[in-house]
PyMOL Python script that loads the backbone (N, CA, C, O; Angstrom):
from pymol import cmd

cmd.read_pdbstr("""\
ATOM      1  N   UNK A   1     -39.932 -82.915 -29.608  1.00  0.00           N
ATOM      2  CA  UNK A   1     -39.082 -81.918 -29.015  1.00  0.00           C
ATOM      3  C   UNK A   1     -39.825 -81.254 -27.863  1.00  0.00           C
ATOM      4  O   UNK A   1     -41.054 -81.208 -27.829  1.00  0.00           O
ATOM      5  N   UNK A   2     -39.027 -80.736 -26.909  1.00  0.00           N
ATOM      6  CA  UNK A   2     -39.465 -80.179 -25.323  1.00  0.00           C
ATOM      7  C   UNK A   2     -38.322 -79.157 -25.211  1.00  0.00           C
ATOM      8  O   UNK A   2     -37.100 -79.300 -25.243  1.00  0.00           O
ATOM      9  N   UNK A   3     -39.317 -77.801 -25.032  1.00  0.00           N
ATOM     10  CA  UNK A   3     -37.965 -77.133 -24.483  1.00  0.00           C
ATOM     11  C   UNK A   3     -38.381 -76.708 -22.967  1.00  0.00           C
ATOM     12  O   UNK A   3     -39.475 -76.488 -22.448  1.00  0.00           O
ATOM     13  N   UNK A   4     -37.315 -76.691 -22.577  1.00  0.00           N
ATOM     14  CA  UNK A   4     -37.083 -76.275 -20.788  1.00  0.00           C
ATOM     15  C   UNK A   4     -37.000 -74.659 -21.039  1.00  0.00           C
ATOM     16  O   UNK A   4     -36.156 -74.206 -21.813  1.00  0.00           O
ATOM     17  N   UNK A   5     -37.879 -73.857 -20.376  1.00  0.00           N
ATOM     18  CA  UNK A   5     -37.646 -72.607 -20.278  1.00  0.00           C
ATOM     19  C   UNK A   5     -37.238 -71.866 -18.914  1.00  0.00           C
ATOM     20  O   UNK A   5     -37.869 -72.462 -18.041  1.00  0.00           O
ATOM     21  N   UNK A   6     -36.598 -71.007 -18.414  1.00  0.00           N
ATOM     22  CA  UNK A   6     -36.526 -71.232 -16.660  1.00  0.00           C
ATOM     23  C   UNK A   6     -35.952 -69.715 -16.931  1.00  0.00           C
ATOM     24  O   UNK A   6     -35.515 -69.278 -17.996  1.00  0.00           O
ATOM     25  N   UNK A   7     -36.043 -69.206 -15.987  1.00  0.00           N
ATOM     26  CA  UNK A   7     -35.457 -67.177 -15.525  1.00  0.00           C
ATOM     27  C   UNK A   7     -34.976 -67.264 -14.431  1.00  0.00           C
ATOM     28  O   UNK A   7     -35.568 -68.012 -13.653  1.00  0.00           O
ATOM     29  N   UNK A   8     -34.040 -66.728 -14.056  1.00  0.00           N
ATOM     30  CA  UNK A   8     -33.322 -66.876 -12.785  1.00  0.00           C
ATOM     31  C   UNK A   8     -33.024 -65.361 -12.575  1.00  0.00           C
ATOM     32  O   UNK A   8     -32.866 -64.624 -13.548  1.00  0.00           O
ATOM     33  N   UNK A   9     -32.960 -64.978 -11.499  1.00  0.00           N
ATOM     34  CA  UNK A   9     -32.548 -63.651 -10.347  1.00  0.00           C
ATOM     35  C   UNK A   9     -31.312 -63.139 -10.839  1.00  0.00           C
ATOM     36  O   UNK A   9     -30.443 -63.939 -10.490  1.00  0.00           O
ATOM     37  N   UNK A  10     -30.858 -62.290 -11.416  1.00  0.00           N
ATOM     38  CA  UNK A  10     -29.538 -61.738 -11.596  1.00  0.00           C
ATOM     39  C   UNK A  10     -28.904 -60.309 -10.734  1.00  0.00           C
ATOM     40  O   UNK A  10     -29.477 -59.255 -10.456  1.00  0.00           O
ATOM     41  N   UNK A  11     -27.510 -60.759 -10.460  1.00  0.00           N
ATOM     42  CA  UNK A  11     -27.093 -59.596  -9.412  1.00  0.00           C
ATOM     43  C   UNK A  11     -26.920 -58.304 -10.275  1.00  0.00           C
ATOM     44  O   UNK A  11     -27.180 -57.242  -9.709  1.00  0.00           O
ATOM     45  N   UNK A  12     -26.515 -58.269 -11.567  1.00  0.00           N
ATOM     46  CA  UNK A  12     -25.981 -57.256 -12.149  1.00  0.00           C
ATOM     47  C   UNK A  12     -26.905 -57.102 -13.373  1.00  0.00           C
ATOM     48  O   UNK A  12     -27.745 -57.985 -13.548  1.00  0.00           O
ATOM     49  N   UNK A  13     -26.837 -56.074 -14.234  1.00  0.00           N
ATOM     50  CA  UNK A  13     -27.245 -55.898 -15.631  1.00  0.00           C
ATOM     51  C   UNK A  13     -26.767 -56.515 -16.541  1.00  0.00           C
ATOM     52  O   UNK A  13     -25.789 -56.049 -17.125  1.00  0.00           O
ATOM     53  N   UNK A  14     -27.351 -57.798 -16.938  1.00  0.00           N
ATOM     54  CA  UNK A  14     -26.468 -57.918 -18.663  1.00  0.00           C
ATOM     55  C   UNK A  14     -27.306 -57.258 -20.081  1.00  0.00           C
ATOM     56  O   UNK A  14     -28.031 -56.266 -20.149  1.00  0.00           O
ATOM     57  N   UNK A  15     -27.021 -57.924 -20.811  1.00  0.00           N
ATOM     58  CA  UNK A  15     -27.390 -57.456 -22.194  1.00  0.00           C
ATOM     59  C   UNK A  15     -29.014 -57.926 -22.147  1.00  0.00           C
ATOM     60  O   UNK A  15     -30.003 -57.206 -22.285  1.00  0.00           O
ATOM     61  N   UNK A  16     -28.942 -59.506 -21.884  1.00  0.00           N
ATOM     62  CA  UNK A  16     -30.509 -59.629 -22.224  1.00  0.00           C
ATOM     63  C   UNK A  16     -31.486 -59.833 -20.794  1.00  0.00           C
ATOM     64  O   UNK A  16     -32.571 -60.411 -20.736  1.00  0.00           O
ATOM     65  N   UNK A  17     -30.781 -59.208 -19.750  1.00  0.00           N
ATOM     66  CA  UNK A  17     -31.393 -59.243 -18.388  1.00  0.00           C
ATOM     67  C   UNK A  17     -33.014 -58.037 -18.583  1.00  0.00           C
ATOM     68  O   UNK A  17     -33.011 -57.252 -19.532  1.00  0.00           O
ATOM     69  N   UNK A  18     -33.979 -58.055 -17.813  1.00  0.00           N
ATOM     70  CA  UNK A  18     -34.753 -57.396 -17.432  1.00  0.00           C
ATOM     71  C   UNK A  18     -35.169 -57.032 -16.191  1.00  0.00           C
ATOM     72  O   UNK A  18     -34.742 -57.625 -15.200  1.00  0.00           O
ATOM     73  N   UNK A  19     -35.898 -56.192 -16.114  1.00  0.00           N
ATOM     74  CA  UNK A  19     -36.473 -55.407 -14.634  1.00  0.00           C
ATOM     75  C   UNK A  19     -38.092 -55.849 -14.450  1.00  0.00           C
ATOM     76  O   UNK A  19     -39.001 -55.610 -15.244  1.00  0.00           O
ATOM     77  N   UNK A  20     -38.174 -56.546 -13.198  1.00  0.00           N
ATOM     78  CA  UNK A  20     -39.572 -56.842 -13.029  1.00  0.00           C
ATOM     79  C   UNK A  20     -39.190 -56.978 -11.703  1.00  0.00           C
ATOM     80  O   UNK A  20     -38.215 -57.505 -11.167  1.00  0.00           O
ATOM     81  N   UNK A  21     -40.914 -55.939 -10.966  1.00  0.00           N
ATOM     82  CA  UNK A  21     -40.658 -55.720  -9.819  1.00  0.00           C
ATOM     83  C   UNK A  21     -40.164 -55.277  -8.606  1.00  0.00           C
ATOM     84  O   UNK A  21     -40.439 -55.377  -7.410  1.00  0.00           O
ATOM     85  N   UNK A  22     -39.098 -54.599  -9.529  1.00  0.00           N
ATOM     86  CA  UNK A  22     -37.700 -54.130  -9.052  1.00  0.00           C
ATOM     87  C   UNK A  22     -36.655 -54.987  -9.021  1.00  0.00           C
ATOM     88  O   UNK A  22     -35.599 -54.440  -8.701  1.00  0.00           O
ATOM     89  N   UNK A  23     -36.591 -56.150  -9.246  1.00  0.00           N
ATOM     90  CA  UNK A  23     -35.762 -57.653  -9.300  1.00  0.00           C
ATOM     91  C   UNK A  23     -35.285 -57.514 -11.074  1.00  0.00           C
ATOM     92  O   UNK A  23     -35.970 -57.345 -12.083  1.00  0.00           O
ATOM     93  N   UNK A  24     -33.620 -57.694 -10.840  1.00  0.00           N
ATOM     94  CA  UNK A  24     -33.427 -58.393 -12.273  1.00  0.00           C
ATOM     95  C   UNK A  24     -33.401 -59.594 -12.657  1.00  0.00           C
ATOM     96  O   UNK A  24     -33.174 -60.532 -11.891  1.00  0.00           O
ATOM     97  N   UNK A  25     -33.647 -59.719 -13.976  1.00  0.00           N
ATOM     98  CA  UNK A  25     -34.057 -61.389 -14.570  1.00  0.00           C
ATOM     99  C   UNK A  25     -33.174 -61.576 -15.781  1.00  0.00           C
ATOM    100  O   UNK A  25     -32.456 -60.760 -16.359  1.00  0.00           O
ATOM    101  N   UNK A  26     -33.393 -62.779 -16.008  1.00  0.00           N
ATOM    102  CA  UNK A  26     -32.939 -63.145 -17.224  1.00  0.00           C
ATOM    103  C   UNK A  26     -33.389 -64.643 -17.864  1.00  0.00           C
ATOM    104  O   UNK A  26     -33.136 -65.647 -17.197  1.00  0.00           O
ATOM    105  N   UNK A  27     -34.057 -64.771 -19.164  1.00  0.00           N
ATOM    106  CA  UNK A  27     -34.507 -65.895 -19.431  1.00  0.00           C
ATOM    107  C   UNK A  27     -33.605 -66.794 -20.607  1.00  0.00           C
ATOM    108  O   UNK A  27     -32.976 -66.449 -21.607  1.00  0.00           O
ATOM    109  N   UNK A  28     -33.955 -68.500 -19.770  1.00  0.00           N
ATOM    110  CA  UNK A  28     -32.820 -69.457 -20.737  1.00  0.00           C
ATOM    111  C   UNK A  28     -34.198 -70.512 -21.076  1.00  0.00           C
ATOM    112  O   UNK A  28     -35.208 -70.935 -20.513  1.00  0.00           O
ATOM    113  N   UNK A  29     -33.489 -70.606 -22.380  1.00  0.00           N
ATOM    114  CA  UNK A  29     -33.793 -72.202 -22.568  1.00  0.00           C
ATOM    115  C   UNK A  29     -32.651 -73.149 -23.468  1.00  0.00           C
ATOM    116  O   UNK A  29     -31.588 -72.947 -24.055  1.00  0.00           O
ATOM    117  N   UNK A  30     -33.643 -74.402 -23.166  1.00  0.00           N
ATOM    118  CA  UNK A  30     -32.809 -75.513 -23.925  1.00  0.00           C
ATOM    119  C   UNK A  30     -33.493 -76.169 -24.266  1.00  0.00           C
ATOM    120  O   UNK A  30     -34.484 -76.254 -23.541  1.00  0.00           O
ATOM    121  N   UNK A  31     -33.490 -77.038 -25.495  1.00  0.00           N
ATOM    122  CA  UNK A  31     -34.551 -77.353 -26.200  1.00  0.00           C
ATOM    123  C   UNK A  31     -33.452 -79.441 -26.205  1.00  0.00           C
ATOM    124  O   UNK A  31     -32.326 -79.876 -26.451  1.00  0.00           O
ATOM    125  N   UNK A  32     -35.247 -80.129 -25.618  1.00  0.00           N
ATOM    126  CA  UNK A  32     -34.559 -81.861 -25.378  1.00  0.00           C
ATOM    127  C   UNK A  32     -35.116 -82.148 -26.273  1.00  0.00           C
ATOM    128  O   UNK A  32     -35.854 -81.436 -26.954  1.00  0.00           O
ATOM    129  N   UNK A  33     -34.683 -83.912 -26.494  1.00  0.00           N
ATOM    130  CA  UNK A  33     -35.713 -84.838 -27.725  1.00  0.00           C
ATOM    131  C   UNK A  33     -37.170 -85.333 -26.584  1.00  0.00           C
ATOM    132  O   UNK A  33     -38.351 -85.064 -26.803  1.00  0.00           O
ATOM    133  N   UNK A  34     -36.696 -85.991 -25.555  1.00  0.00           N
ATOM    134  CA  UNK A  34     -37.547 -86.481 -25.053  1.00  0.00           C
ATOM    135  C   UNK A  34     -38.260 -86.018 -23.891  1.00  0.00           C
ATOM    136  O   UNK A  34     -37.606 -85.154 -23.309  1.00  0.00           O
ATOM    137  N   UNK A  35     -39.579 -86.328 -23.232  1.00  0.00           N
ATOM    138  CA  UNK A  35     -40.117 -85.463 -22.123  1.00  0.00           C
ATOM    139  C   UNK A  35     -39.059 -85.925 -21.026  1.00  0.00           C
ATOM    140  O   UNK A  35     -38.568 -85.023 -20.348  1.00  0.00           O
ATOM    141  N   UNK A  36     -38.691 -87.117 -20.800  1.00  0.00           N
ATOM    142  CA  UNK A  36     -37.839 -87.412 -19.861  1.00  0.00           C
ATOM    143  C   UNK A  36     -36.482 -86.208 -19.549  1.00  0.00           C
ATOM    144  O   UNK A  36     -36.186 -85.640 -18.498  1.00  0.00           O
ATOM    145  N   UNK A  37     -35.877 -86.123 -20.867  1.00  0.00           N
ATOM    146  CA  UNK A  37     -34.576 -85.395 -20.781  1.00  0.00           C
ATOM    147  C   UNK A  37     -35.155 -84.438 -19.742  1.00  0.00           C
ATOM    148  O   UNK A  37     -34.820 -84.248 -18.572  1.00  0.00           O
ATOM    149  N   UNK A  38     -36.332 -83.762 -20.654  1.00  0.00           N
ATOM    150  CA  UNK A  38     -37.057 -82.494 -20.072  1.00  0.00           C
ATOM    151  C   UNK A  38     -37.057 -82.313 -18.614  1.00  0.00           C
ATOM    152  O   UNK A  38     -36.511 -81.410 -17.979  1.00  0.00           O
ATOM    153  N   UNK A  39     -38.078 -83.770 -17.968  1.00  0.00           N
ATOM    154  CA  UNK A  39     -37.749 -83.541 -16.675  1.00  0.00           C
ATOM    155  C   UNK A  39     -36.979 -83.545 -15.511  1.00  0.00           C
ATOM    156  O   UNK A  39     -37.095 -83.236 -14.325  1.00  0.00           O
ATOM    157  N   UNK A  40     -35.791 -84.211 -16.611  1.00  0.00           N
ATOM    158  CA  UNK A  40     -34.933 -84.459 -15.748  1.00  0.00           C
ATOM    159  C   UNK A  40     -34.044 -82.764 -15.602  1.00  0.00           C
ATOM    160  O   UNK A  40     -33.562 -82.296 -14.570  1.00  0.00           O
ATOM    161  N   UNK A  41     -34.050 -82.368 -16.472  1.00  0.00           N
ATOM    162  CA  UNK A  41     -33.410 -81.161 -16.553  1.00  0.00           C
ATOM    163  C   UNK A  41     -34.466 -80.049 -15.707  1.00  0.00           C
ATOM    164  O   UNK A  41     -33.897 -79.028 -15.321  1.00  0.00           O
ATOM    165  N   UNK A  42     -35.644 -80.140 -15.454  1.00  0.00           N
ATOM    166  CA  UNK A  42     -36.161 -79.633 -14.534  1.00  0.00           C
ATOM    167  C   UNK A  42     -36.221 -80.273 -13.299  1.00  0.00           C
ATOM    168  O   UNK A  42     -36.653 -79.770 -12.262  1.00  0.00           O
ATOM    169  N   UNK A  43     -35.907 -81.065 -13.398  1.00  0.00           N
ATOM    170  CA  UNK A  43     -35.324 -81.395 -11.807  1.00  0.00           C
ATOM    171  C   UNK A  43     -34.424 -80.558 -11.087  1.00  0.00           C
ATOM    172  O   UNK A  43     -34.592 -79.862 -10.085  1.00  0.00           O
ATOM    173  N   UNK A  44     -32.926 -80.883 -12.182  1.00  0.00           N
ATOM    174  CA  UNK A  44     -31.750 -80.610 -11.789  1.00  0.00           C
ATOM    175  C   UNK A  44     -31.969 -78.757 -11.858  1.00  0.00           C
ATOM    176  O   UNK A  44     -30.998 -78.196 -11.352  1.00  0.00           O
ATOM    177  N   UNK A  45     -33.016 -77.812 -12.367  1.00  0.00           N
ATOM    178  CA  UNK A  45     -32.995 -76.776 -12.305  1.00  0.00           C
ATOM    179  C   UNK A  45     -33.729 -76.158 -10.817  1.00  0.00           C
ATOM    180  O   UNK A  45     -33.324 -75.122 -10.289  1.00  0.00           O
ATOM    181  N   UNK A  46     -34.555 -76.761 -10.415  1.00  0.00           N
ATOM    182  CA  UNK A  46     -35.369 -76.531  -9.402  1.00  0.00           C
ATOM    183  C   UNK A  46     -34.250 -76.661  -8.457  1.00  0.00           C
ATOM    184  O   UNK A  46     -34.300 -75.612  -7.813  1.00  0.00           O
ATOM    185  N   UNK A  47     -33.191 -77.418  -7.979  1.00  0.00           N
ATOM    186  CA  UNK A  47     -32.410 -77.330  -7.334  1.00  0.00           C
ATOM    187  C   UNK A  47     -31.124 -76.305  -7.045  1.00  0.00           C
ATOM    188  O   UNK A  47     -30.118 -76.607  -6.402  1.00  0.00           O
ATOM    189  N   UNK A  48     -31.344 -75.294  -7.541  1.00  0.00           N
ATOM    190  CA  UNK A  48     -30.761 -74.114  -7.793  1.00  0.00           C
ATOM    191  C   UNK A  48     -31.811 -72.990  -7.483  1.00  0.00           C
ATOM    192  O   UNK A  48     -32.969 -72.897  -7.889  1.00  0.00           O
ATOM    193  N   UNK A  49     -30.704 -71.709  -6.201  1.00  0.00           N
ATOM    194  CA  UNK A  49     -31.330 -70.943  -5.721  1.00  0.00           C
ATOM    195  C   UNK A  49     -32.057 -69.639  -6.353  1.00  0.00           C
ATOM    196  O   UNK A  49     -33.024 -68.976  -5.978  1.00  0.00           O
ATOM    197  N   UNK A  50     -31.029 -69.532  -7.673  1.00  0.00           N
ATOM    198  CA  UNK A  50     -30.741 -68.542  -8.684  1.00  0.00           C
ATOM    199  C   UNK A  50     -32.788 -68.573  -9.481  1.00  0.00           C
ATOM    200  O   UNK A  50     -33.412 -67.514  -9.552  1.00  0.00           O
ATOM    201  N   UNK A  51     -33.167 -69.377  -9.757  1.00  0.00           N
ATOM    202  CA  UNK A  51     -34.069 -69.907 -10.660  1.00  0.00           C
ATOM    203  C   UNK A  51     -34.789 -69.332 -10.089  1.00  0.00           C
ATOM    204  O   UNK A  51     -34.710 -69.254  -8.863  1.00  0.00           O
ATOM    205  N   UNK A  52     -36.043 -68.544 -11.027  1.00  0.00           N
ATOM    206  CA  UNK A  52     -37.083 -68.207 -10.564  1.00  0.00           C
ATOM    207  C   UNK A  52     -38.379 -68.741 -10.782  1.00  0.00           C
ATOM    208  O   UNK A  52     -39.328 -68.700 -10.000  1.00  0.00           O
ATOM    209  N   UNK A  53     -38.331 -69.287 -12.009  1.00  0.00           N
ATOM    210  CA  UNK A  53     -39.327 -70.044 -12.726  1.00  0.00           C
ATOM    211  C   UNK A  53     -38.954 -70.944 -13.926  1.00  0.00           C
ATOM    212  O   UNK A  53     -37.972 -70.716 -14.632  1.00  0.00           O
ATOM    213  N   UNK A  54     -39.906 -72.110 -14.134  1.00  0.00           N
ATOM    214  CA  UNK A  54     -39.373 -73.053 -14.750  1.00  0.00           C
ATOM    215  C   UNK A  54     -40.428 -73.732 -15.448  1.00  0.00           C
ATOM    216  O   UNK A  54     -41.467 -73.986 -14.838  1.00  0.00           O
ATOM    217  N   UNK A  55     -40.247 -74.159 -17.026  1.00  0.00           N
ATOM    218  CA  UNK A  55     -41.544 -74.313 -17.980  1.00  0.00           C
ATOM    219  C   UNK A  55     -41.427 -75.204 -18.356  1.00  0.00           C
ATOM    220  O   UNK A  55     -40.213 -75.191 -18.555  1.00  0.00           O
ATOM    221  N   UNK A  56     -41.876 -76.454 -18.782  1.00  0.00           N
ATOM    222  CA  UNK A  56     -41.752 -77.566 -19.929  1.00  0.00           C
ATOM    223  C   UNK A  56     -42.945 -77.199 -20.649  1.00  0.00           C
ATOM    224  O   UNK A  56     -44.096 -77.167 -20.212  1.00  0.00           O
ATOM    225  N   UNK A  57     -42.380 -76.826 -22.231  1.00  0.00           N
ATOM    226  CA  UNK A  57     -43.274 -76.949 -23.365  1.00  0.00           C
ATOM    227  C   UNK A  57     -43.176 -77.326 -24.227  1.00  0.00           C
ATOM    228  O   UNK A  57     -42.007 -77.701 -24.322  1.00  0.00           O
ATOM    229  N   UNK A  58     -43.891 -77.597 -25.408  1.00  0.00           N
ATOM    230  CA  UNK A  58     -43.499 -78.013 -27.005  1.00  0.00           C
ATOM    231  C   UNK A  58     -44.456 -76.511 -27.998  1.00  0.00           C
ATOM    232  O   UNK A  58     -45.514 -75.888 -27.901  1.00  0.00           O
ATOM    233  N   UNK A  59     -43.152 -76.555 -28.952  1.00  0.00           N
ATOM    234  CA  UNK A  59     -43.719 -75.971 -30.106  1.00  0.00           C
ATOM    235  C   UNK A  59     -45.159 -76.167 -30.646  1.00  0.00           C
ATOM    236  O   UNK A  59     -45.402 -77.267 -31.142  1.00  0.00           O
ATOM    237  N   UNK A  60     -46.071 -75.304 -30.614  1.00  0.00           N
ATOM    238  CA  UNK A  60     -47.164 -75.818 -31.564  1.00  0.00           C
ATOM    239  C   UNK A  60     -47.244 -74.788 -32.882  1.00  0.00           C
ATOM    240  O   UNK A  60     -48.397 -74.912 -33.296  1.00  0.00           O
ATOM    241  N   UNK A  61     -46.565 -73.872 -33.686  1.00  0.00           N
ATOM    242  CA  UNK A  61     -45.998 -73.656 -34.522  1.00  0.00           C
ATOM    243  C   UNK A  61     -44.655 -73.633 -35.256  1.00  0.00           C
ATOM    244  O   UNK A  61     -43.701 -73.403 -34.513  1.00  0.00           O
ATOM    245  N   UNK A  62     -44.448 -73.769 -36.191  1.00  0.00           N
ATOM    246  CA  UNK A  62     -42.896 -73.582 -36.095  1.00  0.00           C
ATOM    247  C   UNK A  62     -42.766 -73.810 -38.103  1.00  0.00           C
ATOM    248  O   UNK A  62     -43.643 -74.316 -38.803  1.00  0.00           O
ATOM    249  N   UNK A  63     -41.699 -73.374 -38.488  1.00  0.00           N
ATOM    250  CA  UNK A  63     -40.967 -73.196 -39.598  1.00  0.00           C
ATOM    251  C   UNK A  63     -40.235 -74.828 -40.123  1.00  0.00           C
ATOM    252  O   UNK A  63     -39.996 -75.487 -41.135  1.00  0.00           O
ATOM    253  N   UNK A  64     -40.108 -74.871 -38.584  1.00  0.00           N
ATOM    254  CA  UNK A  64     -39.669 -76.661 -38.817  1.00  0.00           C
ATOM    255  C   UNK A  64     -40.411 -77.946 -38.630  1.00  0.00           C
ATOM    256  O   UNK A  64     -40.176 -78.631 -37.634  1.00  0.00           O
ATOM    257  N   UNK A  65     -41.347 -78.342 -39.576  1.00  0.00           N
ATOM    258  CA  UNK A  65     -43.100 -78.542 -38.855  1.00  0.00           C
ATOM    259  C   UNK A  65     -42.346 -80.237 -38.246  1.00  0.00           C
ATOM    260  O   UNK A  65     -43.066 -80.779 -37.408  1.00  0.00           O
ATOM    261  N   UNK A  66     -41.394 -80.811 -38.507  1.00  0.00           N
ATOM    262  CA  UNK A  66     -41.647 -81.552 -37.558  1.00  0.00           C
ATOM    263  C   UNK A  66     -40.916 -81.372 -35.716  1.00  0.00           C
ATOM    264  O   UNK A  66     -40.399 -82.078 -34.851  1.00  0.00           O
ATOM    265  N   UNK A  67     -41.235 -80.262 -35.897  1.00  0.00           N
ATOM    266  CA  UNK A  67     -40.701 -80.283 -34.014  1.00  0.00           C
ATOM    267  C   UNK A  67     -42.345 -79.974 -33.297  1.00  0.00           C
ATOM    268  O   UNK A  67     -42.634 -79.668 -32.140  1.00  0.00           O
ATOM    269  N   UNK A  68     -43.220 -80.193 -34.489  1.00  0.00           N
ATOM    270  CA  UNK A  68     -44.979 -79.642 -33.999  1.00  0.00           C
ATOM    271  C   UNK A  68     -45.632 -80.813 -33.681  1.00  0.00           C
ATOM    272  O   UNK A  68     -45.647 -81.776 -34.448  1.00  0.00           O
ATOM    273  N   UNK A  69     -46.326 -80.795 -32.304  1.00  0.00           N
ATOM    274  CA  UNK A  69     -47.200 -82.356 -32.497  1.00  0.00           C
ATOM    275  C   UNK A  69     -48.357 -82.139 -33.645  1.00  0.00           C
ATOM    276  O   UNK A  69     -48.835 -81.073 -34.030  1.00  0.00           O
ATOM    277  N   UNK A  70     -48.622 -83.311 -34.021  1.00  0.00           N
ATOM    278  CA  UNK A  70     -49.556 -83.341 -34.349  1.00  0.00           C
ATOM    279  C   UNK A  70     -50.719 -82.322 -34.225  1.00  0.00           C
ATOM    280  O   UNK A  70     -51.109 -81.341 -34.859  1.00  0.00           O
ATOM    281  N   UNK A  71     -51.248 -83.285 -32.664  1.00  0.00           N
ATOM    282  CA  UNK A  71     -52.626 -82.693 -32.183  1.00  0.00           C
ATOM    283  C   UNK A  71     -52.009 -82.091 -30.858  1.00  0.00           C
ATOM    284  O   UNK A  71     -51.005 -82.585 -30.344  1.00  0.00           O
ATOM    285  N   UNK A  72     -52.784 -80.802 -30.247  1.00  0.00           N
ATOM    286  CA  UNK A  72     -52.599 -80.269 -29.324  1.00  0.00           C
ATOM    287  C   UNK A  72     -53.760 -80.939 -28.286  1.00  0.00           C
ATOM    288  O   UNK A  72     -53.840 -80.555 -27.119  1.00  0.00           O
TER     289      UNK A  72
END
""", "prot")
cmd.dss("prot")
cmd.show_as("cartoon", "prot")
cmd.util.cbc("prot")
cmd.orient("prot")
């Protein structure tokens, strides 16, 4: 498992928006099977003006031990 994490620029206040910098934010993810999905979905995010930043990671704890690699 890979999740895509990414924050993008928001015009207005929502519920789970924040203040940094004086800029509002707001953070998404989506969680793929494969690194591919992953990058492909960071592809298609980088291409959007909205986005401020953009992560590919994997779990290295979790409740559900197989979404954990192995070895880090």
């Amino acid at each position: 498992m890979f999740l895509v994490v990414w924050t993008t620029k928001v015009a207005e206040i929502v519920q789970s928006s924040y203040i940094l910098d004086g800029e509002l934010y707001e953070d998404h993810w989506i969680a793929t099977d494969t690194y591919k999905e992953a990058e492909e979905t960071f592809a298609d995010l980088q291409k959007l003006d909205d986005v401020y930043s953009i992560t590919i990671c994997q779990p290295v704890k979790s409740t559900e031990a197989h979404f954990v690699m192995e070895e880090v």
